[in-house]
C-alpha positions as CSV (number, residue, x, y, z in Angstrom):
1,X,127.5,132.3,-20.9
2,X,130.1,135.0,-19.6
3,X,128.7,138.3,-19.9
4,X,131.1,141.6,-21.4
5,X,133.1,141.6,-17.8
6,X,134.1,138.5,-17.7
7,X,135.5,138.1,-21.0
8,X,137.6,141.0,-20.4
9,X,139.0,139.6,-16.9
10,X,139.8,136.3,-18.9
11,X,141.9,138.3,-21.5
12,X,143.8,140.3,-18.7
13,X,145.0,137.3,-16.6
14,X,146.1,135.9,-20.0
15,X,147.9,139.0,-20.9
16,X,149.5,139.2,-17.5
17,X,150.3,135.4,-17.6
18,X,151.6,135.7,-21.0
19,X,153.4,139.1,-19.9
20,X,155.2,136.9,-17.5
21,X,156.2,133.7,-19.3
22,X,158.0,135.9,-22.0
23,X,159.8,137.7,-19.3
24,X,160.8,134.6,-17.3
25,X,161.8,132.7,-21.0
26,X,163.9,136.2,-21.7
27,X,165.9,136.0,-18.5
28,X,166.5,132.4,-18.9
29,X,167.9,132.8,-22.8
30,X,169.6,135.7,-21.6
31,X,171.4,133.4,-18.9
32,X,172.9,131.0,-21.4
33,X,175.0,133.2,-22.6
34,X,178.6,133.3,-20.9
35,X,179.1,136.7,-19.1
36,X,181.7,139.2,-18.4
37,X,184.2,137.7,-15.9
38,X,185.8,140.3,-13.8
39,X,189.9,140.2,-13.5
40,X,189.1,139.9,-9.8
41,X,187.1,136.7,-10.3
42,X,190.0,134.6,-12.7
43,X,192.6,137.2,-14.2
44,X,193.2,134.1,-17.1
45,X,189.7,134.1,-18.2
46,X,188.1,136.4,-20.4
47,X,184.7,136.2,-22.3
48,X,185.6,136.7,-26.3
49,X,183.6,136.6,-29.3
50,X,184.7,134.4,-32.3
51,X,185.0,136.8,-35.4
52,X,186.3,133.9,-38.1
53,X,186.1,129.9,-37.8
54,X,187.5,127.5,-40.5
55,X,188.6,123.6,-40.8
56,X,191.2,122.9,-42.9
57,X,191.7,119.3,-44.1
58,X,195.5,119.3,-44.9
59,X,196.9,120.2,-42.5
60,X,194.0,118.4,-40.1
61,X,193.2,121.9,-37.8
62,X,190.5,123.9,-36.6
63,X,191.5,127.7,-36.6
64,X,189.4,130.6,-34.6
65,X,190.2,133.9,-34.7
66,X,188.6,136.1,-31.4
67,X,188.8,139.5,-29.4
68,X,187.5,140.3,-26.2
69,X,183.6,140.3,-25.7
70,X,183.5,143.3,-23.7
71,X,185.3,146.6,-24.4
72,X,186.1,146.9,-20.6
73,X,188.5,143.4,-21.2
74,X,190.4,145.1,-24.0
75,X,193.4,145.6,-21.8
76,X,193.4,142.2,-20.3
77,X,193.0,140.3,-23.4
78,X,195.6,142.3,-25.0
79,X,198.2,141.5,-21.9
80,X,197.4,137.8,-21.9
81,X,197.9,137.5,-25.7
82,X,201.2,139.4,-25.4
83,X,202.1,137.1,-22.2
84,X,201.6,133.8,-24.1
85,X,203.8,131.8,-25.8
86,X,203.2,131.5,-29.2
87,X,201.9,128.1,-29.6
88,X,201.3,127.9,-26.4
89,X,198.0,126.0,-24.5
90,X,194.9,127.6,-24.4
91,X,191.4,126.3,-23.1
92,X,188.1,127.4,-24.0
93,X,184.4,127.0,-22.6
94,X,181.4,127.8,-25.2
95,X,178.7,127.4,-22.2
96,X,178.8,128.0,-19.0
97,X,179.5,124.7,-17.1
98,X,180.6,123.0,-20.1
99,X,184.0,121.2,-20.1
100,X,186.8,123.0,-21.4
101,X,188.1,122.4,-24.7
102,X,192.4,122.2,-25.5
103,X,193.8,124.0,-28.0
104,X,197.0,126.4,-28.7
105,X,197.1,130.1,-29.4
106,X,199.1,132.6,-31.6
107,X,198.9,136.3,-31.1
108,X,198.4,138.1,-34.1
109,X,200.6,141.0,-34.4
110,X,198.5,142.7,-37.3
111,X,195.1,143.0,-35.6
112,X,195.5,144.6,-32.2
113,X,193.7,142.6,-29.4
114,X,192.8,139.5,-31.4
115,X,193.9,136.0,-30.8
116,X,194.5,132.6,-33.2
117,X,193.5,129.1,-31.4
118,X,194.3,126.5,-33.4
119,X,192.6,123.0,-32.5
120,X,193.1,119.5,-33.1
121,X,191.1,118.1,-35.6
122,X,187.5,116.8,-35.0
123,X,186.7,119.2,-32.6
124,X,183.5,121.3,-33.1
125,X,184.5,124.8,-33.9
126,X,182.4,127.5,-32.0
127,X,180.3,129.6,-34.4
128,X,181.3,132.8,-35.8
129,X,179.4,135.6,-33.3
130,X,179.2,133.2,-30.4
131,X,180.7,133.9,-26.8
132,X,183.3,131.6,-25.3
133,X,185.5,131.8,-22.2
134,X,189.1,131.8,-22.9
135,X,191.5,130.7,-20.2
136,X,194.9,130.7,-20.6
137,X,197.2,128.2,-18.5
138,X,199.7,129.7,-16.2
139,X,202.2,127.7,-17.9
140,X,201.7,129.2,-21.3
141,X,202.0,132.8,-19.4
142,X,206.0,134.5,-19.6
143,X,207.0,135.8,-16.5
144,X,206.3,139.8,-16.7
């Protein structure tokens, strides 16, 4: 039988391993979710987070309403919006590494920095507080 001592190494180790795992499983949850993409990196993709999603059966559409995940992407997210054609292609990617999903995108006017993708029916919408990557296609883009 263990005496007082080495009970109380037993719990430590099990602290400290425990400790650990939370902090490893932390980091790795914290990893899955896309990040910030610097203008440097792709100046067409910005991180956004979905405010509204709804299907609609007649018309067959899936429409998501999203701004810019990070304050510091206002700007860039507001420029691309007002670039795009209305209608125009847009992608999205709701995890990093995933493939990229088609849609088109409308500007709206009355919510400053907020974008409309509409997609084709029978794709999954992304859930309302999630983080995607929008891109937008150099072809949707009007000259400056």
């Amino acid at each position: 039988m263990k005496g007082p001592r080495g009970r109380k190494r037993v719990r430590v180790r099990l602290l400290s391993i425990g400790a650990a795992l939370v902090s490893v499983l932390l980091g790795v949850a914290r990893g899955q979710e896309l990040q910030h993409r610097p203008a440097e990196q792709n100046p067409r993709v910005v991180a956004c987070r979905i405010r509204e999603a709804h299907a609609s059966r007649s018309p067959a559409a899936g429409l998501v309403i999203f701004s810019q995940k990070d304050k510091v992407d206002a700007q860039r997210l507001s420029g691309l919006l007002r670039r795009a054609q209305d209608g125009g292609a847009v992608e999205f990617q709701s995890k990093e590494g995933g493939d990229w999903t088609a849609g088109s995108i409308v500007r709206l006017k009355s919510c400053f920095g907020r974008g409309l993708m509409i997609l084709p029916t029978g794709r999954p919408l992304p859930a309302e507080g999630s983080t995607i990557l929008v891109r937008f296609p150099v072809e949707t883009l009007k000259p400056e």
